[in-house]
C-alpha positions as CSV (number, residue, x, y, z in Angstrom):
1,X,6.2,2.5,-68.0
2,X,9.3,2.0,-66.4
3,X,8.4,-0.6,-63.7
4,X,6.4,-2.8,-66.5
5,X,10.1,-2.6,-68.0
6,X,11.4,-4.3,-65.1
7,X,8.5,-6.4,-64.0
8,X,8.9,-7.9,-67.8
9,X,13.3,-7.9,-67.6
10,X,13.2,-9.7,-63.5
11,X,9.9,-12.0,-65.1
12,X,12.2,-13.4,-67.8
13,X,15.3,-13.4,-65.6
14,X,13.2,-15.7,-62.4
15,X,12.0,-17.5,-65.8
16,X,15.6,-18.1,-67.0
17,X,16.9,-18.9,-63.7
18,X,14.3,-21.6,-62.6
19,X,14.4,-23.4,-65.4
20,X,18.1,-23.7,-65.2
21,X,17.5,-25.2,-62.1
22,X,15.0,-27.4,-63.0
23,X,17.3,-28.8,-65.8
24,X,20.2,-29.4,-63.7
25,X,17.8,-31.8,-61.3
26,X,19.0,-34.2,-64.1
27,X,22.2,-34.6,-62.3
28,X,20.5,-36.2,-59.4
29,X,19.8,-39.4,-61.2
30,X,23.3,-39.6,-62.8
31,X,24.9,-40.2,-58.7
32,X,25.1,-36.3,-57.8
33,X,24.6,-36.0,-54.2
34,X,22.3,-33.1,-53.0
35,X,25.0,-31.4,-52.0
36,X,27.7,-31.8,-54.7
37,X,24.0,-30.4,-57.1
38,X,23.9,-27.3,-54.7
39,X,27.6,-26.5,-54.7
40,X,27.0,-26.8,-58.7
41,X,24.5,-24.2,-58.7
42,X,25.8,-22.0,-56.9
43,X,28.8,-21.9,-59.2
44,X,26.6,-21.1,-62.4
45,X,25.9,-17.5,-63.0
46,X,22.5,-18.6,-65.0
47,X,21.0,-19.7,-61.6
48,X,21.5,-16.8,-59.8
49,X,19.2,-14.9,-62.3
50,X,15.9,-16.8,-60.3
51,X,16.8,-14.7,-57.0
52,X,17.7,-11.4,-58.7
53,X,14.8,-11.9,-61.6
54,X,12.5,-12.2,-57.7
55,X,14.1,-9.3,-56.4
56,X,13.6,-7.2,-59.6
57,X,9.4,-7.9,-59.7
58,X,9.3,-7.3,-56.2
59,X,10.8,-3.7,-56.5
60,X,8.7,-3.1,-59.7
61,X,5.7,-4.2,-57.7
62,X,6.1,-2.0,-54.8
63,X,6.6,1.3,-56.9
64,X,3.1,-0.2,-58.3
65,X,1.6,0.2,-55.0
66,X,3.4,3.4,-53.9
67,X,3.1,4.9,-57.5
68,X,-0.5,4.7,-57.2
């Protein structure tokens, strides 16, 4: 029951994060270069919730397969 926990929590947290993202593409068009948008991101806390949300589902996933 535990792993479905955080599959669900690092689901919702890649969710979060990517569509943070994906919002902040609206920067390009307003004469943000590619990499003044990436040294934006990588300032925001929000964003960094798409790599650990990954991490988190790949760790629940492999005590899936180990668990069983």
């Amino acid at each position: 029951m535990g792993s479905f926990f955080i599959f669900l929590v690092g689901f919702g947290m890649t969710v979060t994060g990517s569509v943070t993202i994906i919002a902040y593409f609206n920067f390009l068009p307003a004469g943000l270069s590619w990499a003044d948008y990436f040294t934006f991101i990588a300032g925001r806390l929000e964003c960094y919730f798409l790599p650990l949300g990954l991490l988190l589902i790949l760790i629940s996933l492999r005590h899936f397969s180990v668990e069983k």
